[in-house]
N, C-alpha and C positions, 0 to 999 in steps of 0.2 A: 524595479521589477514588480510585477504584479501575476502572479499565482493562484491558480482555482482549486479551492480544495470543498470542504463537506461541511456542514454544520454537525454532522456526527464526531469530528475531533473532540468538540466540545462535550456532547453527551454520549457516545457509544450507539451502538444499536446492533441486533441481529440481524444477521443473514448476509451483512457486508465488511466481513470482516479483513480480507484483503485490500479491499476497497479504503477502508476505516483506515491501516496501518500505512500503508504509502500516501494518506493524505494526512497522516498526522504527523507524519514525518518532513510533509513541504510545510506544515503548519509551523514546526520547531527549524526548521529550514529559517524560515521566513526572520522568526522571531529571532536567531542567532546571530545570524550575518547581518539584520538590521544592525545589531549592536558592532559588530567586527566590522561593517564598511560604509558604516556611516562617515566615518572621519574623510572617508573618500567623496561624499557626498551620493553617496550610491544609497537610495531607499527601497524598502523592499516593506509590500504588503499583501495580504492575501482578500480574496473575497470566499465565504462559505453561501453558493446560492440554496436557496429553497426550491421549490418545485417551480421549474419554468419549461413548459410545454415545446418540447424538439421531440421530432422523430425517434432520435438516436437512446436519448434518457430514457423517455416513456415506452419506448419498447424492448427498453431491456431491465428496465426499473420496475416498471406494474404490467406486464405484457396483460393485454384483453381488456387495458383501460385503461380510456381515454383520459387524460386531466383533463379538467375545467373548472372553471367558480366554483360550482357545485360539487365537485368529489376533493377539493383538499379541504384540511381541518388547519387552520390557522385565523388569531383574530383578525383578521381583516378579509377571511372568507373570501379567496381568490387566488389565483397562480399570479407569478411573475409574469411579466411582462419584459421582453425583452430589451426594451428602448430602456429600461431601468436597470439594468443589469449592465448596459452601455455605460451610462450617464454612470453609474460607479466606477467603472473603470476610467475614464474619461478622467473625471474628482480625483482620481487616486493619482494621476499621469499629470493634471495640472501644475501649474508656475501659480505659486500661493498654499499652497497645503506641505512646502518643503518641512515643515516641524513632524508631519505624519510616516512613522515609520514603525515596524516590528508588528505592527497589526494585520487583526484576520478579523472584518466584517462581514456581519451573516446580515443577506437581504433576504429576508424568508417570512416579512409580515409578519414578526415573534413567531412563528411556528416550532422552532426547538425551544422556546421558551415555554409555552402551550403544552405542546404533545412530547417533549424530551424527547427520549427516542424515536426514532423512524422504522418503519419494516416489522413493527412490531403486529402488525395485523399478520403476518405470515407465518408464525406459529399456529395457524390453524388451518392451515392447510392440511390437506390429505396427499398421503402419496401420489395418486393420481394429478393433483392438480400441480403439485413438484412438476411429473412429467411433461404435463402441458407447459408449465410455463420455460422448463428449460427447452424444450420442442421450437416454440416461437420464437426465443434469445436466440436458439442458431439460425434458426430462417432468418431473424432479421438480419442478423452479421453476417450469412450470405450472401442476403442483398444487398447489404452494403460493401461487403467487397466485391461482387462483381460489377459495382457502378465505381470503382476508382478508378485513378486515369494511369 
């Protein structure tokens, strides 16, 4: 089993704190039943990604900005790339790595290593810009449910 959770289980952060608690819970998820079903040869790991440019994320993550190279802070100065994000999961599912199990890899270019928490820029927001941004979260999940099938 391989499970998506957050590189915030690891460090905390504001403003996602619902977010933060049911992925820290597939996190201890993960790490539990690794130990409980392995004997069944059942493994189970997590990945915590970093900022990887979807629709979906970035417009309900930083609504009114864009990711790119140039707006994350991580040493390696870049967003994920999706074929990366594959190829871990892919690693994690291979014949050859049966020893790897209870873990939760952060691909995030040391980024929670760097900047520890995340969303910490949003303490300076004003009211107003609160509204705008939860404004744009519902337009976009609007649109996203009226494109399901």
């Amino acid at each position: 089993m391989i499970s998506i959770v957050v590189t915030w289980v690891r460090t905390g952060a504001p403003f996602v704190v619902p977010s933060a608690m049911s992925k820290a819970g597939v996190d201890v998820m993960t790490k539990s039943l690794a130990i409980e079903w392995g004997r069944y040869g059942i493994r189970l790991n997590a990945i915590a990604p970093g900022v990887f440019p979807t629709e979906g994320a970035n417009k309900r993550l930083s609504p009114g900005v864009e990711w790119s190279d140039q707006t994350v802070k991580n040493p390696m100065n870049r967003v994920g790339r999706m074929s990366e994000l594959q190829n871990l999961a892919v690693f994690l599912m291979a014949d050859g790595v049966d020893w790897l199990t209870g873990e939760t890899i952060a691909i995030d270019g040391a980024g929670h290593r760097q900047n520890g928490a995340s969303f910490t820029e949003l303490a300076e927001l004003s009211d107003a810009q609160w509204r705008e941004m939860r404004e744009a979260i519902r337009g976009q999940d609007k649109r996203d449910k009226s494109n399901e099938v």
